[in-house]
C-alpha positions in Angstrom: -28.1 -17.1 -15.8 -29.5 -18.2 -12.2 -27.4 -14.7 -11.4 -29.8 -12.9 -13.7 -32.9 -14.2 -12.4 -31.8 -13.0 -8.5 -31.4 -9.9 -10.1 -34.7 -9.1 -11.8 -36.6 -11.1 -8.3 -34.4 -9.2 -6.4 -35.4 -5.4 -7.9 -39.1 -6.8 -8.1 -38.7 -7.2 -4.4 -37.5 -3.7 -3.8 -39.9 -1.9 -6.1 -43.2 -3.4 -3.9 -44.1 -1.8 -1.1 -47.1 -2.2 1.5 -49.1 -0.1 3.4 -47.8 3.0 2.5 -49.0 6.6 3.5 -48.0 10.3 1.3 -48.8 13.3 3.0 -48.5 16.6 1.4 -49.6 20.4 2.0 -50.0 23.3 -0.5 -49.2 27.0 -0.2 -53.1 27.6 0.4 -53.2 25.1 3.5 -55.2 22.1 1.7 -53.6 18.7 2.8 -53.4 15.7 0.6 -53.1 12.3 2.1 -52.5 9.1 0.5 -52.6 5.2 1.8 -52.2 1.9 0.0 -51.9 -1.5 1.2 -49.4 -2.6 -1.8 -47.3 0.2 -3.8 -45.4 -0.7 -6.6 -42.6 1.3 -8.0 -42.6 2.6 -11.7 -38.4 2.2 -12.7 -38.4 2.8 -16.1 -36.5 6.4 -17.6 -39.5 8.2 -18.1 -41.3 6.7 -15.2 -39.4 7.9 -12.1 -41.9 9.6 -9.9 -45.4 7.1 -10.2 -46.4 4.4 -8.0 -48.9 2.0 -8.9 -51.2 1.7 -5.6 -53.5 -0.9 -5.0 -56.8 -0.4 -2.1 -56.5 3.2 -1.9 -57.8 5.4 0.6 -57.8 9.1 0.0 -58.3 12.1 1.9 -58.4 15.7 0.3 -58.7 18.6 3.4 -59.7 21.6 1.8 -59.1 24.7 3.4 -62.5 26.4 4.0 -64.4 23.2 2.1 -64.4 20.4 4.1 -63.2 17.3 3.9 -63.3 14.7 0.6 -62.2 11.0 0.9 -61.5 8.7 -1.8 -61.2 5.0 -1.9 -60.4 2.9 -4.9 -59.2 -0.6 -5.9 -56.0 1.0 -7.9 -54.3 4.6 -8.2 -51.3 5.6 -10.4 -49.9 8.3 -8.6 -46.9 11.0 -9.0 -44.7 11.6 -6.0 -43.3 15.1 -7.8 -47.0 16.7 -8.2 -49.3 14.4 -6.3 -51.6 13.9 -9.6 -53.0 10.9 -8.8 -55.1 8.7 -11.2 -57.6 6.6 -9.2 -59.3 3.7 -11.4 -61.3 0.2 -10.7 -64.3 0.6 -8.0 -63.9 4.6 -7.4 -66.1 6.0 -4.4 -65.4 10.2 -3.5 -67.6 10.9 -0.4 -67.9 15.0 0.9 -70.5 16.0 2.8 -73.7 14.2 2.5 -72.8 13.6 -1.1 -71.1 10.6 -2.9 -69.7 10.0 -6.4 -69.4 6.4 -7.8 -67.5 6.1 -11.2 -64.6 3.8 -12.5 -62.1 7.0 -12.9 -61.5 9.7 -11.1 -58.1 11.8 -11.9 -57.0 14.4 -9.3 -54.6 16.7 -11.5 -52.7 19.2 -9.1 -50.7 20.7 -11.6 -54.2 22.3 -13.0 -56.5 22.4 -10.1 -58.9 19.7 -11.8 -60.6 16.9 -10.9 -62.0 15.0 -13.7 -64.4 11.8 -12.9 -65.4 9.9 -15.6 -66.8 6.7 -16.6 -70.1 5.5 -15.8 -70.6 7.7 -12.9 -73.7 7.9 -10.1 -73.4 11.3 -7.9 -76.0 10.5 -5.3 -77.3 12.0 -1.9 -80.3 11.7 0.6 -82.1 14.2 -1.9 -81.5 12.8 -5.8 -79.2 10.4 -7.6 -77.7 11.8 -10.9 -76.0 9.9 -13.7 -73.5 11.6 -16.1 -70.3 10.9 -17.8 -68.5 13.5 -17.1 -67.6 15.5 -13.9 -65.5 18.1 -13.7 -64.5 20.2 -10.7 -62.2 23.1 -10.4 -60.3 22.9 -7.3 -60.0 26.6 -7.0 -63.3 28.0 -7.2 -65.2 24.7 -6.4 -67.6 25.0 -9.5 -69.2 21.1 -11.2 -69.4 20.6 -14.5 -71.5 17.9 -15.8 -70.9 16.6 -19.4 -72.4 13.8 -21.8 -70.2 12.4 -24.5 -73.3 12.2 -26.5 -74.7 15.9 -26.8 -78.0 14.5 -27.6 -78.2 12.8 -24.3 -78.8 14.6 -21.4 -77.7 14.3 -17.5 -80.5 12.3 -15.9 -81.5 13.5 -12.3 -83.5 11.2 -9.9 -85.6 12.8 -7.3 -85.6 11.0 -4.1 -88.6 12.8 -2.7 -92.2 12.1 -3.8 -94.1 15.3 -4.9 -97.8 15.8 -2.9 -100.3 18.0 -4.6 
């Protein structure tokens, strides 16, 4: 039995990781970096490519776009496609412009980017609340979406209008 339990604290051992870094590039020159202070290996049959992450960091180079940085408390991501699900305390900063939301799910395999979950997309000119974001990675275009269709997107001005 005490063989057993070496074992199983033995392949827990081997499946945590810390401060890790993924780098990848696509055939349109974005970059896609990755760090996390602790990884943790999925090992289960249907599980062989994700890694639970835990304090993220992020950064997205888009050819021609800038440069997008993520951080997050916890990420599930997929070594094969680089989908990577960040969750708990999401922050995506680009530009002059920030997003704040409790999801945020960068999905390779369809050029999406879906952030969801009481989110705040903010900037020196308004703050905008929404529950829905969704951003083609190809052509760059936002859409904003309620869950409720009777409630709308509400925008924040931060400037103060003079007559």
């Amino acid at each position: 039995k005490k063989t057993d339990e070496i074992t199983n604290i033995s392949k827990d051992i081997a499946s945590q990781l810390t401060n890790i870094e993924y780098n990848s590039n696509d055939r349109y020159g974005n970059s896609f970096y990755i760090n996390a202070e602790k990884a943790t290996v999925i090992n289960t049959d249907d599980n062989q490519n994700l890694v639970e992450l835990e304090e993220v960091v992020s950064i997205i180079n888009l050819k021609n776009k800038g440069i997008i940085t993520i951080f997050s408390n916890k990420a599930l991501y997929n070594k094969l496609n680089n989908n990577t699900l960040f969750y708990n305390n999401v922050k995506m900063e680009f530009l002059d412009n920030s997003i704040l939301s409790e999801n945020l799910d960068i999905i390779f395999t369809e050029n999406i980017t879906k952030i969801y979950n009481n989110v705040i997309f903010e900037n020196n000119k308004f703050e905008l609340n929404t529950d829905n974001i969704l951003i083609d990675m190809i052509t760059g275009d936002i859409n904003l979406k309620m869950k409720n269709k009777n409630t709308k997107v509400k925008l924040v001005s931060k400037y103060d209008l003079i007559d």
